[in-house]
N, CA, C and O atoms as a Maestro MAE file, in Angstrom:
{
 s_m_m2io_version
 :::
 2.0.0
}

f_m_ct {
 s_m_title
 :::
 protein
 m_atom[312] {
  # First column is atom index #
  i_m_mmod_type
  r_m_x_coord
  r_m_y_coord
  r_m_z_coord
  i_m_residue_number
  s_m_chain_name
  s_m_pdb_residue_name
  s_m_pdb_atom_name
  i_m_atomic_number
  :::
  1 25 54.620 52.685 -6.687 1 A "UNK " " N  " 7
  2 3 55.744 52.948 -7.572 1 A "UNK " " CA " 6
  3 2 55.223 53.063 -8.998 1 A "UNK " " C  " 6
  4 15 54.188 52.478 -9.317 1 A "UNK " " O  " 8
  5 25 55.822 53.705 -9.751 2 A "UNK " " N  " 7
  6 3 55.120 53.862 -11.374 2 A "UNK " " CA " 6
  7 2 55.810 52.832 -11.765 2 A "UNK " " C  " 6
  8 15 56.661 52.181 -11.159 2 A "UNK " " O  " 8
  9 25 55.368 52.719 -12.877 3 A "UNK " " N  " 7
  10 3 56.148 51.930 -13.904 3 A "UNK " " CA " 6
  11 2 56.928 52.070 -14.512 3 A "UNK " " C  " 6
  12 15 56.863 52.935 -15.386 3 A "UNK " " O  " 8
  13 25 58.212 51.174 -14.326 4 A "UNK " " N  " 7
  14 3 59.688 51.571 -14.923 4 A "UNK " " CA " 6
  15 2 60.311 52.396 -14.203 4 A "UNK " " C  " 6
  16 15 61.275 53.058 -14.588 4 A "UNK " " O  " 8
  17 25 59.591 52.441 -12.597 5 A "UNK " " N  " 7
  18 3 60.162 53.270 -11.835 5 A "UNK " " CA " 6
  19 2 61.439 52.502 -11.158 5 A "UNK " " C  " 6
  20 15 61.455 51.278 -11.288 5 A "UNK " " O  " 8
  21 25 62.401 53.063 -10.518 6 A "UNK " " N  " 7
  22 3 63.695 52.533 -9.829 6 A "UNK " " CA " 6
  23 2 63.424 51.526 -8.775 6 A "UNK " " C  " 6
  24 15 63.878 52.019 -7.742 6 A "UNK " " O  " 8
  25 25 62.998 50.557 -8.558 7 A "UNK " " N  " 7
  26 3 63.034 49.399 -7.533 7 A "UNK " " CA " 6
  27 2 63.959 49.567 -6.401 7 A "UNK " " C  " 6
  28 15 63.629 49.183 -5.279 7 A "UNK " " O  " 8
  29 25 64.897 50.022 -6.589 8 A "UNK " " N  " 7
  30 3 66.105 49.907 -5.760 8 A "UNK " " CA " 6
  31 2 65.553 51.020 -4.575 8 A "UNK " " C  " 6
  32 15 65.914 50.795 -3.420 8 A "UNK " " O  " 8
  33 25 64.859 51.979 -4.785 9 A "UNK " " N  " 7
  34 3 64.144 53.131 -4.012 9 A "UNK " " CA " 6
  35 2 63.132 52.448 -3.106 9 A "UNK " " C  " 6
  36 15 62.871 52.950 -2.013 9 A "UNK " " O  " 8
  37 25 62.607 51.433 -3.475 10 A "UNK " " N  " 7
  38 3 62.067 50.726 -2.468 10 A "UNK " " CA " 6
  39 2 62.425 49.757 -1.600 10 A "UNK " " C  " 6
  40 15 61.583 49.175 -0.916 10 A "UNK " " O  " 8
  41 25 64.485 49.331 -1.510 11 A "UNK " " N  " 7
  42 3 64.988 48.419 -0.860 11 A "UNK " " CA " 6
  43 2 65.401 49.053 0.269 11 A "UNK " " C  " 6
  44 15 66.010 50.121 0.220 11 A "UNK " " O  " 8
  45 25 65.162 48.566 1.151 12 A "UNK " " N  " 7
  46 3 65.936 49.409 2.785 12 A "UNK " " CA " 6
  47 2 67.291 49.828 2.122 12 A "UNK " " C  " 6
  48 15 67.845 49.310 1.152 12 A "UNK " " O  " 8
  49 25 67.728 51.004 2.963 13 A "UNK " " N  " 7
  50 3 69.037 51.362 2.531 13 A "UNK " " CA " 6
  51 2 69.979 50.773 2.706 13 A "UNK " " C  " 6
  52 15 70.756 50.572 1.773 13 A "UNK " " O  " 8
  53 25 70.212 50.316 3.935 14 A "UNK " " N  " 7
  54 3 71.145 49.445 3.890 14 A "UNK " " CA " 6
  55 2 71.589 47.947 3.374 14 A "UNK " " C  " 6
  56 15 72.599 47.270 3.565 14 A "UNK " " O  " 8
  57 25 70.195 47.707 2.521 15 A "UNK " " N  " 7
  58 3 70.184 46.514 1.446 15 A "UNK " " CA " 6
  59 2 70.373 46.916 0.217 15 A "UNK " " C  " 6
  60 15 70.411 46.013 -0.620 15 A "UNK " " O  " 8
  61 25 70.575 48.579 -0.359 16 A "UNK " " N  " 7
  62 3 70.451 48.874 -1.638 16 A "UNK " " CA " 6
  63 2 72.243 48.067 -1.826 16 A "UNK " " C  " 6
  64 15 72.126 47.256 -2.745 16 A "UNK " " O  " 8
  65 25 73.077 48.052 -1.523 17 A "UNK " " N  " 7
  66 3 74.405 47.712 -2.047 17 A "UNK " " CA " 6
  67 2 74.094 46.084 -2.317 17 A "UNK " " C  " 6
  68 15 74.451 45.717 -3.437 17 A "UNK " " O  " 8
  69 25 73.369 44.849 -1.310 18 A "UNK " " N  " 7
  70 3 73.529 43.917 -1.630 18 A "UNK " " CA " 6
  71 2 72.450 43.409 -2.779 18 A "UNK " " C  " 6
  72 15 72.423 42.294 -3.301 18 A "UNK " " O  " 8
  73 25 71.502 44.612 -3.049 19 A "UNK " " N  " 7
  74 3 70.678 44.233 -4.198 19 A "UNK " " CA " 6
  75 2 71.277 45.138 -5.691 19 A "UNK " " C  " 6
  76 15 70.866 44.977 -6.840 19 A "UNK " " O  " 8
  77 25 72.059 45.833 -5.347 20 A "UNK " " N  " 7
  78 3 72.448 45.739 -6.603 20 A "UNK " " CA " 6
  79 2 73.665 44.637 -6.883 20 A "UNK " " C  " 6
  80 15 73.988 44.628 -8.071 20 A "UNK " " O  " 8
  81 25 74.309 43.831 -6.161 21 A "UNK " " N  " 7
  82 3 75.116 43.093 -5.979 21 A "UNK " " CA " 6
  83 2 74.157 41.801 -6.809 21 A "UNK " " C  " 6
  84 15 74.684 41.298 -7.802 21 A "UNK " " O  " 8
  85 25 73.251 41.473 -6.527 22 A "UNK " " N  " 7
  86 3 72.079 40.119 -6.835 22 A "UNK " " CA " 6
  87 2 71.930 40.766 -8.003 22 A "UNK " " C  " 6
  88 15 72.402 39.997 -8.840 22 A "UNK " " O  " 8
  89 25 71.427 42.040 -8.714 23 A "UNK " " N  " 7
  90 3 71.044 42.243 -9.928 23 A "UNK " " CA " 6
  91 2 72.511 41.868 -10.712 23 A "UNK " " C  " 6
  92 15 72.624 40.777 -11.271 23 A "UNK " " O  " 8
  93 25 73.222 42.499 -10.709 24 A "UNK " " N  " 7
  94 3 74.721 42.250 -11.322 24 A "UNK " " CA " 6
  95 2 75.097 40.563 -11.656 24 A "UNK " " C  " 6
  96 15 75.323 40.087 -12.769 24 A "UNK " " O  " 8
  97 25 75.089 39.972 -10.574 25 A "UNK " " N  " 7
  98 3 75.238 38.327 -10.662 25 A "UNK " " CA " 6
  99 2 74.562 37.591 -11.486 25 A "UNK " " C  " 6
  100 15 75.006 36.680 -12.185 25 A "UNK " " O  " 8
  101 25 73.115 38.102 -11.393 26 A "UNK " " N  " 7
  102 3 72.220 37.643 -11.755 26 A "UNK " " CA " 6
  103 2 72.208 37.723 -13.358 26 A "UNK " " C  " 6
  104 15 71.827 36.784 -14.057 26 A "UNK " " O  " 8
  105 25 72.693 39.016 -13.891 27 A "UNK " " N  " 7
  106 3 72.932 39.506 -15.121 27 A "UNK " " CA " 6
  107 2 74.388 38.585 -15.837 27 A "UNK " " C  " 6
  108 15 74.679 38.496 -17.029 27 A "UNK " " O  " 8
  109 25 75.027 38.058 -14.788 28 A "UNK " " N  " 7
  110 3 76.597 37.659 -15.351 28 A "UNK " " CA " 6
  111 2 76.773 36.162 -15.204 28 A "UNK " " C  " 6
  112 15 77.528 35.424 -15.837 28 A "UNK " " O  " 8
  113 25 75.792 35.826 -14.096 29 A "UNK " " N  " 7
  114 3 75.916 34.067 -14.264 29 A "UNK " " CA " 6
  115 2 74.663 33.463 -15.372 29 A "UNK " " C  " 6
  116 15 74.837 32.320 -15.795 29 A "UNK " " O  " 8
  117 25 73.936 33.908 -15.641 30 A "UNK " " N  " 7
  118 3 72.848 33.941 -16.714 30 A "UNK " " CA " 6
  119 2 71.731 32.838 -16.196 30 A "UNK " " C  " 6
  120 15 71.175 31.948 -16.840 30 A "UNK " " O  " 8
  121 25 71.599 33.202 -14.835 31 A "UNK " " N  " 7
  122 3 70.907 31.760 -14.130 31 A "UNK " " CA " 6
  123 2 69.825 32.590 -13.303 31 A "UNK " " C  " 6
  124 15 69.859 33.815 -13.193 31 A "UNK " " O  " 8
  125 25 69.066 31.935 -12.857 32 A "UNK " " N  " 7
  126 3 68.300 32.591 -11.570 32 A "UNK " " CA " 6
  127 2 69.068 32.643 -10.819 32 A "UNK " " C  " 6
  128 15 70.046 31.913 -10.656 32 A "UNK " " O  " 8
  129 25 68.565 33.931 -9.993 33 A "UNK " " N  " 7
  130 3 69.314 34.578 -8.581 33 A "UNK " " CA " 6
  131 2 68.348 34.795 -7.440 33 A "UNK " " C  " 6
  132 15 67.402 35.535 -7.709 33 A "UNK " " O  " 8
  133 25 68.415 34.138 -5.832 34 A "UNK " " N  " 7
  134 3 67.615 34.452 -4.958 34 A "UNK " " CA " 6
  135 2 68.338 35.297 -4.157 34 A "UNK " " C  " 6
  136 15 69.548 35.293 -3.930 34 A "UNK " " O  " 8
  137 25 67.192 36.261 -3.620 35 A "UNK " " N  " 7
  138 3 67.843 37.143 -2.386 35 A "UNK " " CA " 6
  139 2 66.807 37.377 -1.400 35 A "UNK " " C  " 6
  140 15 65.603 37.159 -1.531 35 A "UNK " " O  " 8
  141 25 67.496 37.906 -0.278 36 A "UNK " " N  " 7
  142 3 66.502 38.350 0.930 36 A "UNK " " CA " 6
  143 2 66.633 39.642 1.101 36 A "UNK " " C  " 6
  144 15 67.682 39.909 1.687 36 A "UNK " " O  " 8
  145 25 65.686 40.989 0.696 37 A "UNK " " N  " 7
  146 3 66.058 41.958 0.914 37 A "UNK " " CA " 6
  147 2 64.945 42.872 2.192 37 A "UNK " " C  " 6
  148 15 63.756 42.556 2.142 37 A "UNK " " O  " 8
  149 25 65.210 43.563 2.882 38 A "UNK " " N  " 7
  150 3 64.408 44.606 3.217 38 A "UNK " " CA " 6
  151 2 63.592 45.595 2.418 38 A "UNK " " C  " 6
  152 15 64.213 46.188 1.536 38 A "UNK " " O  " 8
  153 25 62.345 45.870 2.564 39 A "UNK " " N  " 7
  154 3 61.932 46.782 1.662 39 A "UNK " " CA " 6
  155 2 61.105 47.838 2.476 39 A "UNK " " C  " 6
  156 15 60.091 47.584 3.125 39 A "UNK " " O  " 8
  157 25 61.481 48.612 2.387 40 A "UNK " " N  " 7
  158 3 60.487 50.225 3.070 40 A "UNK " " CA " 6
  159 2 59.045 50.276 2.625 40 A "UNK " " C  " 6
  160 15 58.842 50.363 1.414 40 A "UNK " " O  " 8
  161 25 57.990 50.231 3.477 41 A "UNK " " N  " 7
  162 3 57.189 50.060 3.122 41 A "UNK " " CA " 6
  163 2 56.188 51.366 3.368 41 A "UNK " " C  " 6
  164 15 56.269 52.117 4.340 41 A "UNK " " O  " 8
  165 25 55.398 51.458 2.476 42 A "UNK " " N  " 7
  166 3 54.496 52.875 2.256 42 A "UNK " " CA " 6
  167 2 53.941 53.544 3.539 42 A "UNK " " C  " 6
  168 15 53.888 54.731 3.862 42 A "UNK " " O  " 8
  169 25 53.449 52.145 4.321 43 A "UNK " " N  " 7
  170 3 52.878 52.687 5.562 43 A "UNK " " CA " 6
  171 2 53.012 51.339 6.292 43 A "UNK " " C  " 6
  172 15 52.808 50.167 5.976 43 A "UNK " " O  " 8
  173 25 53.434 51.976 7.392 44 A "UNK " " N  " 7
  174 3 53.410 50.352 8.220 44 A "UNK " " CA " 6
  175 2 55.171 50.337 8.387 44 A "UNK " " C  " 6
  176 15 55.941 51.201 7.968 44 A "UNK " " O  " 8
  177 25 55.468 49.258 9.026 45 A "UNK " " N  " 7
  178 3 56.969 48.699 9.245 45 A "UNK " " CA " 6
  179 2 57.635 47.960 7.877 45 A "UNK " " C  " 6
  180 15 56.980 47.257 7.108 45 A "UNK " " O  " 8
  181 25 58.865 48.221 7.757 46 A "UNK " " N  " 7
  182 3 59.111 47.272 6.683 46 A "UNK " " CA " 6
  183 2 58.484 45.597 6.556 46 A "UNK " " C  " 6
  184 15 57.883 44.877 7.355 46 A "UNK " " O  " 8
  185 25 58.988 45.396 5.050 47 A "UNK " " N  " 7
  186 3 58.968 43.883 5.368 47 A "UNK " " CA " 6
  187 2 60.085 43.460 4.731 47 A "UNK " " C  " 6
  188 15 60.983 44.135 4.228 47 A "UNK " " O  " 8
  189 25 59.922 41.996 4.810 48 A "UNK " " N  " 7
  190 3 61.173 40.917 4.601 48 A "UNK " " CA " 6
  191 2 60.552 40.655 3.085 48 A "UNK " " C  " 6
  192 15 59.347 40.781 2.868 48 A "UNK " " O  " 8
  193 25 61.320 40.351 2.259 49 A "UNK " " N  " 7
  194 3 61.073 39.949 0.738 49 A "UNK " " CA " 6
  195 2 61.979 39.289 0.441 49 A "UNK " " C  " 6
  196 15 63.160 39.615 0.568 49 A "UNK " " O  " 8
  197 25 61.321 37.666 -0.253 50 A "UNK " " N  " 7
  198 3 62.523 36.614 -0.806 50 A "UNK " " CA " 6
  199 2 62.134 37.298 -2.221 50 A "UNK " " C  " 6
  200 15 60.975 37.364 -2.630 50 A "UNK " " O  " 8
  201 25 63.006 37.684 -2.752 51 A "UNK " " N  " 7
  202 3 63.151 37.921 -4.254 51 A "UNK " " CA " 6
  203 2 64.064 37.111 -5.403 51 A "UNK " " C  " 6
  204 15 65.279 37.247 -5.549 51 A "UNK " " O  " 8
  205 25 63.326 36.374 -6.058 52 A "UNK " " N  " 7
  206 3 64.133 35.623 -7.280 52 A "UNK " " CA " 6
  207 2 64.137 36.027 -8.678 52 A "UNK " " C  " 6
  208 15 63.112 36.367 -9.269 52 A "UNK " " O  " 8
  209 25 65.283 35.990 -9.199 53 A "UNK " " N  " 7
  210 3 65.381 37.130 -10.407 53 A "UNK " " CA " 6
  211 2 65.610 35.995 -11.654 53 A "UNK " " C  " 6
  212 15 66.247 34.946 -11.558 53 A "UNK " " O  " 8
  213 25 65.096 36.372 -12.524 54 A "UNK " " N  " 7
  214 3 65.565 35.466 -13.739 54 A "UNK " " CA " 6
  215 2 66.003 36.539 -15.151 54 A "UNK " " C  " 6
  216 15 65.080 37.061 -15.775 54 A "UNK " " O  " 8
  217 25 67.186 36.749 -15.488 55 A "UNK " " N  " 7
  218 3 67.204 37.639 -16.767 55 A "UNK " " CA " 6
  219 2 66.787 36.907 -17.973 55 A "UNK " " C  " 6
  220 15 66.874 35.698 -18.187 55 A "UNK " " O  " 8
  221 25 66.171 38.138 -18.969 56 A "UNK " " N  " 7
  222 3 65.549 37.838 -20.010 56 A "UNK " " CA " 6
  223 2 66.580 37.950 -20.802 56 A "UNK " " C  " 6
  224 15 67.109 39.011 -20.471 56 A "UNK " " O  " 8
  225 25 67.294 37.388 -21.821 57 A "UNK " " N  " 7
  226 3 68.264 37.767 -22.892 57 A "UNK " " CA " 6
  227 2 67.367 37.611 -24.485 57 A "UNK " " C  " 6
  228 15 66.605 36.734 -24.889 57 A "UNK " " O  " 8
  229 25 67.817 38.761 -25.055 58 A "UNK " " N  " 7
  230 3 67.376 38.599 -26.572 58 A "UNK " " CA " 6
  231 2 68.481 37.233 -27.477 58 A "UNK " " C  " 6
  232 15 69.370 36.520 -27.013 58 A "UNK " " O  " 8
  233 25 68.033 37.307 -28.587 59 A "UNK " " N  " 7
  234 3 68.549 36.144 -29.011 59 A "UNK " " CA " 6
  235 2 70.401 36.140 -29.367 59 A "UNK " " C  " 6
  236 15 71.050 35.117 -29.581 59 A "UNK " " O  " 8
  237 25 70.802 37.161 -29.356 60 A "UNK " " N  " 7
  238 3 72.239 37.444 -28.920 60 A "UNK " " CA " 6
  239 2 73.062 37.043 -27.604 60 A "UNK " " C  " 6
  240 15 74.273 37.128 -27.399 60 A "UNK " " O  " 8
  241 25 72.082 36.604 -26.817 61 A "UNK " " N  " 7
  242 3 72.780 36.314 -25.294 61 A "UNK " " CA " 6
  243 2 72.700 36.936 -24.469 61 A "UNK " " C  " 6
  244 15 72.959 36.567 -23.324 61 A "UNK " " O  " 8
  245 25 71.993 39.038 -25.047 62 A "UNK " " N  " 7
  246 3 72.329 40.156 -24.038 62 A "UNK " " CA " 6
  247 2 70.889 40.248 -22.846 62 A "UNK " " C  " 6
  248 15 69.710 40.331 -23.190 62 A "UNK " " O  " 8
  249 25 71.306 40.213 -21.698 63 A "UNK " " N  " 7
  250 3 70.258 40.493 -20.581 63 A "UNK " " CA " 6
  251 2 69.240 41.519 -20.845 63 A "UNK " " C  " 6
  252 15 70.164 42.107 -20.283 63 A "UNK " " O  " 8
  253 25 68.448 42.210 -21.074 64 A "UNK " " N  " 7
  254 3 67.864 43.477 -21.487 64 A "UNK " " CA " 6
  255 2 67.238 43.724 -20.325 64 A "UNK " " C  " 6
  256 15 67.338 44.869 -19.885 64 A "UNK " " O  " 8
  257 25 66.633 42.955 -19.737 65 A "UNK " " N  " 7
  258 3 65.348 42.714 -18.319 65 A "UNK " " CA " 6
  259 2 65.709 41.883 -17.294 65 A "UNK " " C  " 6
  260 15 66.832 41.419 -17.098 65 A "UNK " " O  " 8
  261 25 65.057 41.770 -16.868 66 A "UNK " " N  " 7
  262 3 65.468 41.582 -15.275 66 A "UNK " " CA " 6
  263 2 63.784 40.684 -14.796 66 A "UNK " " C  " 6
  264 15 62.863 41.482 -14.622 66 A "UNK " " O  " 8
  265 25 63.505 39.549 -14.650 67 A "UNK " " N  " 7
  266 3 61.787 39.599 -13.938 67 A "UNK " " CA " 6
  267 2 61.887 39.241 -12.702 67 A "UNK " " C  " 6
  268 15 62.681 38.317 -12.527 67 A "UNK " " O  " 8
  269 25 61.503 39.535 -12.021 68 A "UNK " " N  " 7
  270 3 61.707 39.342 -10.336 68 A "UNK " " CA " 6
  271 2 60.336 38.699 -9.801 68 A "UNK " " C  " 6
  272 15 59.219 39.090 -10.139 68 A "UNK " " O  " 8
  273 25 60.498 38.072 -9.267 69 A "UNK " " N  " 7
  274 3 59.126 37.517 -8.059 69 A "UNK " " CA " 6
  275 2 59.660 37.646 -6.946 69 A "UNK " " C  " 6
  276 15 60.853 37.486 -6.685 69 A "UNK " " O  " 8
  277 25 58.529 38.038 -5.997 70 A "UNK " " N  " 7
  278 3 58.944 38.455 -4.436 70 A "UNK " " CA " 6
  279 2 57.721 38.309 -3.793 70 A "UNK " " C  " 6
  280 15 56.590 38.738 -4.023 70 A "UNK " " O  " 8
  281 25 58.382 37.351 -2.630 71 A "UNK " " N  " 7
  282 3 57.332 36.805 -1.562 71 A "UNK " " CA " 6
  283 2 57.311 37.260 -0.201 71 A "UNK " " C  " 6
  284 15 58.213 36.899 0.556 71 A "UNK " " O  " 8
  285 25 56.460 37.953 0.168 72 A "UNK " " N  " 7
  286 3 56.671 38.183 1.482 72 A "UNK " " CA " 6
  287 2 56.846 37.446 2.793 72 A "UNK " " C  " 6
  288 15 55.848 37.140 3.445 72 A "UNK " " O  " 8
  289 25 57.929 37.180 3.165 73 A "UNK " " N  " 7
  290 3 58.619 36.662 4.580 73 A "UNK " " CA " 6
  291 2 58.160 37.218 5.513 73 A "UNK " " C  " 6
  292 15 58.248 36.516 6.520 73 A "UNK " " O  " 8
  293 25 57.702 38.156 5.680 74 A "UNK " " N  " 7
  294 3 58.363 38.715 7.082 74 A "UNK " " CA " 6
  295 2 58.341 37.972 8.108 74 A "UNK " " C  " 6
  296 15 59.283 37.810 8.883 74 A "UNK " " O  " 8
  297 25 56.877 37.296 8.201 75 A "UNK " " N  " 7
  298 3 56.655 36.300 9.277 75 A "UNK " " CA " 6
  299 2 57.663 35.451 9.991 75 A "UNK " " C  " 6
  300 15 58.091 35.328 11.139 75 A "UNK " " O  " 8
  301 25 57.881 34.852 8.661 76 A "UNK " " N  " 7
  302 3 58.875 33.633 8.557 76 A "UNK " " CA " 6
  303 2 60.508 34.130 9.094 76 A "UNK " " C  " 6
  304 15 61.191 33.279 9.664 76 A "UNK " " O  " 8
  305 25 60.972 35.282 8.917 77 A "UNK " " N  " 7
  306 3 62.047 35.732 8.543 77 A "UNK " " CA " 6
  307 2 62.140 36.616 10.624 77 A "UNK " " C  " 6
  308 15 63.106 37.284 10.994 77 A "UNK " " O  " 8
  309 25 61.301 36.409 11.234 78 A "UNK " " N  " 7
  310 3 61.240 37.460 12.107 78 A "UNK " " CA " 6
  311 2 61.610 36.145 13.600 78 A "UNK " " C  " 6
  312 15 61.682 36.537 14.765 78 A "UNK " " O  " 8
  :::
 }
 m_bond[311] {
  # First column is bond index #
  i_m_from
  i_m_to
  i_m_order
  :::
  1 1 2 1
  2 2 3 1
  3 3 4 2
  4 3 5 1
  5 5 6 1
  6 6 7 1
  7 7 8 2
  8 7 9 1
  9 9 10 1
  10 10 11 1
  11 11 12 2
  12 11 13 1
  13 13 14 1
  14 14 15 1
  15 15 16 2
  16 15 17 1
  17 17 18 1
  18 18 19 1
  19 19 20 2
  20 19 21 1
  21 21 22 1
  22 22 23 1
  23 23 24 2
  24 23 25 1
  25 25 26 1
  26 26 27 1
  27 27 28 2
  28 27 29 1
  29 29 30 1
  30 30 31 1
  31 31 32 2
  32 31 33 1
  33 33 34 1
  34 34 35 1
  35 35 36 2
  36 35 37 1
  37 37 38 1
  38 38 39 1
  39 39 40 2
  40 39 41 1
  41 41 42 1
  42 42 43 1
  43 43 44 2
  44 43 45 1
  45 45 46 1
  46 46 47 1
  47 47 48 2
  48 47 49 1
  49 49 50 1
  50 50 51 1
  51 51 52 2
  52 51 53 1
  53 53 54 1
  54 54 55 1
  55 55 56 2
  56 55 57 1
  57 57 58 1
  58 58 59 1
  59 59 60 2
  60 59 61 1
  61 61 62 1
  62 62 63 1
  63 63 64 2
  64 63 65 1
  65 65 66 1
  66 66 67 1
  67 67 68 2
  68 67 69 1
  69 69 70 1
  70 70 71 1
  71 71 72 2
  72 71 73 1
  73 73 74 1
  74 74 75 1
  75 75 76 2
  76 75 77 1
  77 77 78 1
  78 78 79 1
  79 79 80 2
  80 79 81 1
  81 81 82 1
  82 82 83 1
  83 83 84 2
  84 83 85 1
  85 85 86 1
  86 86 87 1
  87 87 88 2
  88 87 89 1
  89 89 90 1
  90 90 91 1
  91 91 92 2
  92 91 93 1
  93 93 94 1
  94 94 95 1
  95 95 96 2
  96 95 97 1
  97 97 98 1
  98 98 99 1
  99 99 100 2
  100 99 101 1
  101 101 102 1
  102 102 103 1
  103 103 104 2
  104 103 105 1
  105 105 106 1
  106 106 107 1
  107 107 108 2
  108 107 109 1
  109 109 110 1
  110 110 111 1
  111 111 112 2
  112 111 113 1
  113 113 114 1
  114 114 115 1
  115 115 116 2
  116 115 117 1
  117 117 118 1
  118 118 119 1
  119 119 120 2
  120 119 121 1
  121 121 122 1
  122 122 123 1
  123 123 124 2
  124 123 125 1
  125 125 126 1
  126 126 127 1
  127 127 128 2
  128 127 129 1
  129 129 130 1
  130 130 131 1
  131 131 132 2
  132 131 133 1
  133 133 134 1
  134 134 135 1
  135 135 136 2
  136 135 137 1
  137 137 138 1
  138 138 139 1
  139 139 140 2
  140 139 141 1
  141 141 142 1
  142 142 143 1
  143 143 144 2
  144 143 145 1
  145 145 146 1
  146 146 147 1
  147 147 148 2
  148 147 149 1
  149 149 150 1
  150 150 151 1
  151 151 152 2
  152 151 153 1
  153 153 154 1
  154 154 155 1
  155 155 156 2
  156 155 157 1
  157 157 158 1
  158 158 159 1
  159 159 160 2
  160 159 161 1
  161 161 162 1
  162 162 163 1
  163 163 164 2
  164 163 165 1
  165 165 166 1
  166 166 167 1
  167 167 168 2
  168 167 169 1
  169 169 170 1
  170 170 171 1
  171 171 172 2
  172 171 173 1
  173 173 174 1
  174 174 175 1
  175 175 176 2
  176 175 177 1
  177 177 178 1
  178 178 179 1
  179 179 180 2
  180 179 181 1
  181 181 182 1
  182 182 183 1
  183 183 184 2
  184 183 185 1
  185 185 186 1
  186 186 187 1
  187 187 188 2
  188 187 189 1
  189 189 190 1
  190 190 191 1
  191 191 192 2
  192 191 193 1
  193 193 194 1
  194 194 195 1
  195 195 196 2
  196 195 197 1
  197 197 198 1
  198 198 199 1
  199 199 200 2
  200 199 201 1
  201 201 202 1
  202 202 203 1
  203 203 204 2
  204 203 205 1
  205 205 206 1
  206 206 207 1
  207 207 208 2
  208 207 209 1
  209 209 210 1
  210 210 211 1
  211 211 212 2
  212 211 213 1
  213 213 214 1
  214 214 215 1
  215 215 216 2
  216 215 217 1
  217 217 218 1
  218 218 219 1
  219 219 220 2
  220 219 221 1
  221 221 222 1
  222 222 223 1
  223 223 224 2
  224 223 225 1
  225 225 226 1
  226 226 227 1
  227 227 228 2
  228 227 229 1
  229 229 230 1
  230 230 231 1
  231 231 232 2
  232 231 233 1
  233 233 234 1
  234 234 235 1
  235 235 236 2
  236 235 237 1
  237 237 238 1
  238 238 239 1
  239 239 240 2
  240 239 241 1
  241 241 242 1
  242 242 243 1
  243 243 244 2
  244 243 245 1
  245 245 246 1
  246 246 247 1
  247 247 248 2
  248 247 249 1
  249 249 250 1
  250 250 251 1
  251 251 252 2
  252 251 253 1
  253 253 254 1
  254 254 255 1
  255 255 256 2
  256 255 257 1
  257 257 258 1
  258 258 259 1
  259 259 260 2
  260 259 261 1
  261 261 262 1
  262 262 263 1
  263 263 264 2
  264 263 265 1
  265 265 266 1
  266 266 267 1
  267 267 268 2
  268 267 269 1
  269 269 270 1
  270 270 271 1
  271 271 272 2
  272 271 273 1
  273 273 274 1
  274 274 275 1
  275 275 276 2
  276 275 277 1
  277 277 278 1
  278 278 279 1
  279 279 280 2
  280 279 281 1
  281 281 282 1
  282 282 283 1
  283 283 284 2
  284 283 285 1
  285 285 286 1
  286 286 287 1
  287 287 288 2
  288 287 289 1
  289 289 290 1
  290 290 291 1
  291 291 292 2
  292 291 293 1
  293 293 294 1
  294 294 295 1
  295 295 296 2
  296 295 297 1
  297 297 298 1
  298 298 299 1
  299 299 300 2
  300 299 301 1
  301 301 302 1
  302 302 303 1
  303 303 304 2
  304 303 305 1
  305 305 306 1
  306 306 307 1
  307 307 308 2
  308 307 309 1
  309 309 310 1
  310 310 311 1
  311 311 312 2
  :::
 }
}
């Protein structure tokens, strides 16, 4: 993926609605947010990804960013 490229292009499709659902929350409760999403993977079978989001706010309060960490499950998750 490039940089600053769309993330959401790499969530299984049928997880793109509940990950933009986690970005949104995540942006409005002003807290960390965990999720479990599917992700399409380049080559190979998908995998399972725990993803936890923390928004960045400038000193106004406003979210600007988004930082995500994501661990691969699949193992665990299968």
């Amino acid at each position: 993926m490039i940089e600053g490229g769309d993330w959401l292009a790499l969530v299984h499709p049928e997880d793109r609605g509940r990950a933009r659902d986690f970005l949104r929350g995540m942006m409005a409760s002003r807290s960390s947010e965990r999720a479990e999403l599917r992700m399409v993977a380049a080559k190979g079978p998908e995998r399972v990804l725990e993803c936890e989001g923390n928004p960045v706010r400038d000193r106004h309060g406003s979210a600007g960013m988004v930082i995500l960490v994501c661990r691969d499950i699949t193992a665990r998750a299968a």
